[in-house]
N, C-alpha and C positions, 0 to 999 in steps of 0.2 A: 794639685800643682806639681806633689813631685816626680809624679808620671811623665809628664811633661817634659822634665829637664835630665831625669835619669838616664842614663844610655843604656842600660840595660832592660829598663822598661819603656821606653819609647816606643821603639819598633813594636811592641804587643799593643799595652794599651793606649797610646796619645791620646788626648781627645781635642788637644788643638788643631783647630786647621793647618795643614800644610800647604807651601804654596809650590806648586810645580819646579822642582830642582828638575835643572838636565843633568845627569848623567855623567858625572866627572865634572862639573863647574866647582865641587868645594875639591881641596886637595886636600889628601891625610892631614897634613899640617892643622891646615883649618881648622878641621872636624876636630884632631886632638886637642886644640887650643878650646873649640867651643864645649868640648866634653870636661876637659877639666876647670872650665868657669863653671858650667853644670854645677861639677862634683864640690865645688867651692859653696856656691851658692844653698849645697843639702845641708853641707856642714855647717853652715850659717845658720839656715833654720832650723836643725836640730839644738843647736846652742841656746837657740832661743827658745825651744821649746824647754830645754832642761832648765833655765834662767827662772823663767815663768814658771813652774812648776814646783820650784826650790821656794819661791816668794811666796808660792801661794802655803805650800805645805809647811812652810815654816811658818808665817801665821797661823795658820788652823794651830798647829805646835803648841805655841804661846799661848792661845787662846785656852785650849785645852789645858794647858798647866797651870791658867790663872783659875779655871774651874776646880781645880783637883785643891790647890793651894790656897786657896781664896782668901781664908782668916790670916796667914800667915803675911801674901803679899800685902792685903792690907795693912797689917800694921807695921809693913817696910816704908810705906809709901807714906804713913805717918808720921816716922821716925824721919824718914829723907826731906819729907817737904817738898811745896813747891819753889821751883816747876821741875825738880828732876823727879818728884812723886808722877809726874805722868806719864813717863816710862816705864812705869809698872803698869798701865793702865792693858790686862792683856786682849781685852775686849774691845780696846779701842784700837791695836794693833793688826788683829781680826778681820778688825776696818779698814783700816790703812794699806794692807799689803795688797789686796785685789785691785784698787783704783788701780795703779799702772797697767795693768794686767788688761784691764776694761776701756781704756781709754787709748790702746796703743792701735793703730789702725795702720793697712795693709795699704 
């Protein structure tokens, strides 16, 4: 998709159809307006790529640290009780952090 909306990569690779412009029907104006909604719209998705990516890795994180720490967090989550004991839970965090990730659609 961001072939598509790039202006830099447009003219190379599109693979959207285009539909027959004539020839001076958009004006500079235009164009620069639709080039910088483009440029808008990458910056969007990159955001959200890095968003996503942060949630994801920081789960795996947590998980990983409940693995390394395991005796210790347990006996936090003893000490603390429920229900704030389930915030230590890091394997269940693991869990929890992909569902948005999995369930957000285009």
């Amino acid at each position: 998709m961001e072939v598509n909306i790039r202006p830099s990569l447009k003219a190379k690779y599109a693979t959207a159809p285009q539909k027959y412009i004539e020839p001076g029907s958009i004006t500079k104006t235009e164009q620069a307006s639709k080039d910088k909604r483009d440029t808008a719209i990458i910056k969007e998705m990159w955001i959200m790529v890095a968003v996503g990516l942060s949630i994801f890795l920081g789960g795996f994180a947590i998980w990983g640290l409940d693995r390394i720490y395991c005796g210790t967090i347990r006996r936090w989550r003893h000490e603390v009780g429920l229900p704030w004991g389930i915030l230590l839970e890091g394997h269940g965090w693991w869990s929890v952090t992909p569902r948005p990730l999995q369930n957000s659609t285009c």
